[in-house]
C-alpha positions as CSV (number, residue, x, y, z in Angstrom):
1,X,-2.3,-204.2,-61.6
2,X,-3.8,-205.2,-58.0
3,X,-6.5,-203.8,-56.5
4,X,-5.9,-200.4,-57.1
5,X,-9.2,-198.0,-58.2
6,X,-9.1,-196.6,-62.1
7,X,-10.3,-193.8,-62.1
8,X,-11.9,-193.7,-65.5
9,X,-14.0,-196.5,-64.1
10,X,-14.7,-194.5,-61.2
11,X,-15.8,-191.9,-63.5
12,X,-17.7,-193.8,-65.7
13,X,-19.7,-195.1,-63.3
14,X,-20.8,-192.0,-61.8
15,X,-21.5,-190.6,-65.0
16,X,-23.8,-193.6,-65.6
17,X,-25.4,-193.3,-62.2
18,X,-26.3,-189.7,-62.4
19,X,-27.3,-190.0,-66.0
20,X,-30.1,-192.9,-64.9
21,X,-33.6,-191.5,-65.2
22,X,-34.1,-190.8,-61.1
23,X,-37.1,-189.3,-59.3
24,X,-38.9,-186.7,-60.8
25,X,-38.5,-183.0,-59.2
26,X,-41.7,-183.0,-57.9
27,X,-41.6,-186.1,-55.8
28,X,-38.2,-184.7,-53.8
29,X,-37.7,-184.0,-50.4
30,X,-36.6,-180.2,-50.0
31,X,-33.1,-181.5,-48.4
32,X,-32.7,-183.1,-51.9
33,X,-33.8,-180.9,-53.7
34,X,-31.1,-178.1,-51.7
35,X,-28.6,-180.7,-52.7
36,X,-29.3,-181.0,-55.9
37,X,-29.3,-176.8,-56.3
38,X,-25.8,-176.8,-54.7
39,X,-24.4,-179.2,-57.4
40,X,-26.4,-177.0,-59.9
41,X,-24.7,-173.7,-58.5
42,X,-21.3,-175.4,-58.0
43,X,-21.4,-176.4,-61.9
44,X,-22.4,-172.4,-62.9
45,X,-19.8,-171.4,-61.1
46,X,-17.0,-173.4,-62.3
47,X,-18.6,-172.6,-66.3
48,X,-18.9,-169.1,-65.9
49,X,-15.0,-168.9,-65.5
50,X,-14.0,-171.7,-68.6
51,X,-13.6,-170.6,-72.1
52,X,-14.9,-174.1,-72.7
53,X,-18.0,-174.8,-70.3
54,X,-17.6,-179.0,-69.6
55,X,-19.7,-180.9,-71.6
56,X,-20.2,-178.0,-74.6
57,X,-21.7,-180.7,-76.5
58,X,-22.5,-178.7,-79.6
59,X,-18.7,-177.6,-80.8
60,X,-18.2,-181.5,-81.3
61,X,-18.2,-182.3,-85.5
62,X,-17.0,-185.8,-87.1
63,X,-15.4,-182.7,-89.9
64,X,-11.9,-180.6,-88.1
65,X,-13.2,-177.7,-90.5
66,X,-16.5,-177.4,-88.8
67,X,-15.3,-178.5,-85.6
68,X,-12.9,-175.3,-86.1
69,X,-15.6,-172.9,-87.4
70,X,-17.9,-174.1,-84.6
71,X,-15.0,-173.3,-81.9
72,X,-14.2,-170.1,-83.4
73,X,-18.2,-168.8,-83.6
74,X,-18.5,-169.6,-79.8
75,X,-15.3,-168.2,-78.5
76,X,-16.4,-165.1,-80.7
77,X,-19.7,-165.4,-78.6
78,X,-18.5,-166.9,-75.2
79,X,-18.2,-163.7,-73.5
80,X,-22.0,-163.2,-73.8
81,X,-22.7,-166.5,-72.5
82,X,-20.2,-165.9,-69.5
83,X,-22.8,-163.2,-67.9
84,X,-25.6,-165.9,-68.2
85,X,-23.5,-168.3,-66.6
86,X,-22.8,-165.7,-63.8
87,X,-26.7,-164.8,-63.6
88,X,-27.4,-168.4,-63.6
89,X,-25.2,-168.6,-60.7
90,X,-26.6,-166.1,-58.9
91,X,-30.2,-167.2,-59.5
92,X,-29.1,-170.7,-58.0
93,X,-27.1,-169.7,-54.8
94,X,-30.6,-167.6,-54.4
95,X,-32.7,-170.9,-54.8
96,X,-30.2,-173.0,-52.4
97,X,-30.6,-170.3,-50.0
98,X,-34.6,-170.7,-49.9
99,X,-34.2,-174.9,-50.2
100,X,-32.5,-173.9,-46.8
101,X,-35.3,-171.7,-45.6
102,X,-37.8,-174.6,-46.8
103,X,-35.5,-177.3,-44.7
104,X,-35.1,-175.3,-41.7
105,X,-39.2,-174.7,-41.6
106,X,-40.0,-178.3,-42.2
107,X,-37.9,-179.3,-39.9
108,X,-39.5,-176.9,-37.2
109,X,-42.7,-177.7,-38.5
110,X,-42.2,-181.6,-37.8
111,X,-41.1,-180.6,-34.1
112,X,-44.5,-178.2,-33.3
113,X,-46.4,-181.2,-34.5
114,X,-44.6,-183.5,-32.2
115,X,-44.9,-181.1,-29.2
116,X,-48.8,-180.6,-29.6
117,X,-49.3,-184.3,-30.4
118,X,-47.6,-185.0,-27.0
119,X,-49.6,-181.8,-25.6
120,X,-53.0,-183.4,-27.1
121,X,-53.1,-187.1,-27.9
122,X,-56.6,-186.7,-29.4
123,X,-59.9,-188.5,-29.1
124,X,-59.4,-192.0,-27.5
């Protein structure tokens, strides 16, 4: 007992944080918007190689027989679903790489701006 972490509270409340209703996309920086890509492309990544994504939500039944039929039906059609997962993937590492474009231009942006403000106070 002592002041040791659990882990399953650890885990519950990051679950709980992540599942809060947070800032909508549009109203993101592009740095958190490249983070929130890399999580997205890290999760596609580790699906597209499980039998059993994390999360499947819709092979869960309160009956074992359609819990069992359920399983069976989407390991029947998992291996489709694996080549979206990869595609997926792909389409997100392609998006992280332009949130770093979009960083790295903003970020050279700010500095021009700063260098011609300093060149050119304006009208005083």
């Amino acid at each position: 007992m002592g002041n040791e972490p659990d882990p399953a509270a650890d885990a519950l409340v990051r679950q709980l944080y992540w599942e809060q209703p947070g800032t909508p996309p549009s109203a993101l920086e592009a740095a958190d918007v490249r983070e929130r890509l890399i999580e997205f492309l890290a999760k596609m990544r580790t699906d597209q190689n499980l039998v059993i994504p994390f999360g499947e939500s819709t092979l869960s039944s309160r009956h074992r027989s359609r819990r069992r039929i359920k399983y069976v039906i989407f390991r029947m059609a998992r291996p489709v679903s694996w080549r979206y997962d990869r595609l997926i993937g792909d389409l997100a590492e392609l998006s992280v790489g332009l949130a770093e474009r979009l960083v790295a231009a903003e970020t050279e942006i700010a500095r021009l701006r700063e260098r011609v403000e300093a060149e050119d106070p304006g009208p005083s």
